[in-house]
C-alpha positions as CSV (number, residue, x, y, z in Angstrom):
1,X,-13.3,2.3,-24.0
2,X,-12.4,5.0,-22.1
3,X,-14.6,8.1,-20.9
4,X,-12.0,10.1,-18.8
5,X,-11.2,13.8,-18.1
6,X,-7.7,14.7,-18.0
7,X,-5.3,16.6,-16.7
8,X,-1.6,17.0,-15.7
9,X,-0.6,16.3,-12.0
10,X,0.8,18.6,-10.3
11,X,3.3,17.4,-8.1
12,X,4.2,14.1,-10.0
13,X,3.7,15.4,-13.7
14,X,1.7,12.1,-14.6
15,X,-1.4,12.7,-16.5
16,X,-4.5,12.2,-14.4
17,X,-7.6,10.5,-15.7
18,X,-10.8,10.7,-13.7
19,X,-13.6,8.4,-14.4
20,X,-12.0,5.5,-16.3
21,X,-14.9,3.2,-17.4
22,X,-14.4,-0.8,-16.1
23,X,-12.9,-3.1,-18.6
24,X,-14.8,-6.5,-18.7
25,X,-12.4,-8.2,-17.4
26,X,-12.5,-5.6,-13.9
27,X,-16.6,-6.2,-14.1
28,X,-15.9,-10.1,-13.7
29,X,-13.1,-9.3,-11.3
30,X,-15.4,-7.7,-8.9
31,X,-18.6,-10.1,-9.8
32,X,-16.3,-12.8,-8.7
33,X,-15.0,-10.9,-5.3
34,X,-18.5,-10.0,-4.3
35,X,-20.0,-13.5,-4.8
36,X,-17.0,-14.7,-2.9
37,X,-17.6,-12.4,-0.4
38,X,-21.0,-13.2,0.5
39,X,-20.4,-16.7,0.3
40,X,-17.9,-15.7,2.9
41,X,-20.6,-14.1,5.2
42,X,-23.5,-16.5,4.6
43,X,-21.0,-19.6,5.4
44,X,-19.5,-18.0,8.6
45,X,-23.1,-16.3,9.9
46,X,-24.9,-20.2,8.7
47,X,-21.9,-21.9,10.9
48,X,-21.9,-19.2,13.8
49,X,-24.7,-20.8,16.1
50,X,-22.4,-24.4,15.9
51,X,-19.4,-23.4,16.9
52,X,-18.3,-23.9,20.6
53,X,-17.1,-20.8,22.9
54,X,-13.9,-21.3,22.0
55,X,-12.2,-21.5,18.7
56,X,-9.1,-22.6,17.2
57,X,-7.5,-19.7,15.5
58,X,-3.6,-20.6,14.9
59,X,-2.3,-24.0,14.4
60,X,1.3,-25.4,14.6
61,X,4.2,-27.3,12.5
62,X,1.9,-30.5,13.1
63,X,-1.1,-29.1,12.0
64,X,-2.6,-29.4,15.3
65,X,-4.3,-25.7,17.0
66,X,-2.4,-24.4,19.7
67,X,-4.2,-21.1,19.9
68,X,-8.0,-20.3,20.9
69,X,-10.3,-17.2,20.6
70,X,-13.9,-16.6,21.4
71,X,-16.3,-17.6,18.5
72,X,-16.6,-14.0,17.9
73,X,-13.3,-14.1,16.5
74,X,-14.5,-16.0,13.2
75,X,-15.8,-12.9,11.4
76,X,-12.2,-11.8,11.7
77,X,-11.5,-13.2,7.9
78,X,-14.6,-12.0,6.1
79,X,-14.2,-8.4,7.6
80,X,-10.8,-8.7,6.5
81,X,-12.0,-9.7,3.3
82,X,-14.7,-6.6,2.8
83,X,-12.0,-4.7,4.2
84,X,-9.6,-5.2,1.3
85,X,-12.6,-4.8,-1.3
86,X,-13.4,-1.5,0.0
87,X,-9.7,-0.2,0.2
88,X,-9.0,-1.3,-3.3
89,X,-12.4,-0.3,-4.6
90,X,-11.2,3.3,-3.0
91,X,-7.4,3.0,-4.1
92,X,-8.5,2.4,-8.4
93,X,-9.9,5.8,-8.3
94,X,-6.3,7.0,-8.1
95,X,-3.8,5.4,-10.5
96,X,-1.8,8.2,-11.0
97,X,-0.6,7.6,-7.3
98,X,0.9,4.1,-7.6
99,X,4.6,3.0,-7.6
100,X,5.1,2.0,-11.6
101,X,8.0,-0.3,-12.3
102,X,8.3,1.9,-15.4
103,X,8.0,5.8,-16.1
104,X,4.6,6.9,-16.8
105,X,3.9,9.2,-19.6
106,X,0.8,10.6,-21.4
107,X,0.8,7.9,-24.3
108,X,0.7,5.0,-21.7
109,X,-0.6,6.3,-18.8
110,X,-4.1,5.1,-19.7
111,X,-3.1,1.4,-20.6
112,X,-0.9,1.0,-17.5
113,X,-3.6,2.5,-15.3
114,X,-6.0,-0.1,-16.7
115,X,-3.4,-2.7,-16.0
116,X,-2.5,-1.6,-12.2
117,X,-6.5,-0.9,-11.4
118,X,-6.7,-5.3,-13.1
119,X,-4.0,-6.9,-11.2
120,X,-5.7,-5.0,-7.9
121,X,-9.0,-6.1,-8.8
122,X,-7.4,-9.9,-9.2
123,X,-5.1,-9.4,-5.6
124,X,-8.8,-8.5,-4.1
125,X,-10.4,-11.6,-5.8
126,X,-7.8,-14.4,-4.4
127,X,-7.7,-12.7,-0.8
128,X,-11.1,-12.9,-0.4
129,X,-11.2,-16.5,-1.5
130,X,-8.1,-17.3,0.8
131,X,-9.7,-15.8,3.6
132,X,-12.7,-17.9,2.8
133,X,-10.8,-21.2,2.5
134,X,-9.3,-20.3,6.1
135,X,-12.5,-19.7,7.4
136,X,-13.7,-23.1,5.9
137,X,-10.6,-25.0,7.7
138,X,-11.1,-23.6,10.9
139,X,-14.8,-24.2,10.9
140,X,-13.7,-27.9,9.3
141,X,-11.3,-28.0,12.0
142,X,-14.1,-27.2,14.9
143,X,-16.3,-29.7,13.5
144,X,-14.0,-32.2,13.2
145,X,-11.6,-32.1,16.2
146,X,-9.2,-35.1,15.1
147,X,-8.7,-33.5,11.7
148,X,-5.3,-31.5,11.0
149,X,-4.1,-29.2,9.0
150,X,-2.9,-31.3,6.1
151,X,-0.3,-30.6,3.6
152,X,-2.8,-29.9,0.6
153,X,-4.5,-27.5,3.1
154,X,-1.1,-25.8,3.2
155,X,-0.6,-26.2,-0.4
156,X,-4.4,-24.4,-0.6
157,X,-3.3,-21.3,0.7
158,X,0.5,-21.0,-0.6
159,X,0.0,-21.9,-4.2
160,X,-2.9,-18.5,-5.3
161,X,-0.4,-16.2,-3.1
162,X,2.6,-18.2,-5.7
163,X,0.5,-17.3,-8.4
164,X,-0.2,-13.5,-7.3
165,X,3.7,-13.4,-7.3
166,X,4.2,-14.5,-10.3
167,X,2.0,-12.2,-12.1
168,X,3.1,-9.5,-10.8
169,X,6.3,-10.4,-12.4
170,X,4.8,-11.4,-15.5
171,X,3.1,-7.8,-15.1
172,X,6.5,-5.9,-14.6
173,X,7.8,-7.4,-17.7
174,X,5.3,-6.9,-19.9
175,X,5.0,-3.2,-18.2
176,X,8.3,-2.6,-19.6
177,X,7.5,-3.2,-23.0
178,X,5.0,-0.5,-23.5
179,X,7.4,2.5,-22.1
């Protein structure tokens, strides 16, 4: 499963392990993120041409927007989006640098690099589709100017970042067990 090189660190004494081969589940990670992402792009570019000057960017308690930007402002959320891709796609390539909640040694350093390099993969997947689901209600939002931002809107975008938190406690507990 794994085709690695490895190597002792030097300042943090964790083993190092270059080239660690994609599990499946990181393939369909990333499949997922980059179809999201150019959904992302095709919607906003499709949409571009309709949308007025002015857009509404922010929107308050009521759901109502109370803050405007030029249209320009719309491919904000899927450069955000390719943004966070890129820096994780970067960031995998070096495990041995990341903040464990548990020590890292040579017997598990491979399987909690893997597991690190996953839950980054998944953090990339639901941003990108959170960003995409903003861009959807503001471009709803422009279309339809009576419509506000309802409570299952709301509920849209807090409930994947509720999830995201609790794996990553699920992933600290289960971390622990394989010291």
């Amino acid at each position: 499963m794994y085709e690695n090189i490895s190597e002792q660190g030097s300042n943090s004494g964790r083993p190092i392990y270059t080239n660690l081969s994609l599990t499946p589940f990181e393939k369909g990670a990333i499949s997922v993120n980059i179809v999201v992402l150019c959904l992302h792009w095709a919607y906003v570019i499709w949409n571009y041409s309709d949308l007025p000057e002015e857009i509404p960017v922010h929107w308050n308690t009521s759901g109502e927007p109370d803050s405007y930007q030029g249209k320009g402002f719309i491919f904000l959320l899927p450069s955000m989006s390719l943004a966070a891709f890129i820096l994780i796609w970067i960031s995998a390539n070096y495990p041995h640098k990341y903040n464990f909640p548990v020590p890292i040694t040579p017997s598990n350093a491979k399987y909690q690099y893997v597991l690190a390099r996953k839950f980054q993969r998944v953090v990339s997947a639901f941003l990108a589709f959170q960003l995409l689901i903003l861009s959807n209600i503001t471009i709803s939002a422009i279309h339809n100017p009576s419509q506000t931002l309802t409570t299952f809107m709301v509920l849209f975008i807090i409930v994947p970042i509720l999830i995201l938190i609790a794996l990553f406690f699920y992933y600290r507990s289960y971390a622990r067990r394989f010291v």
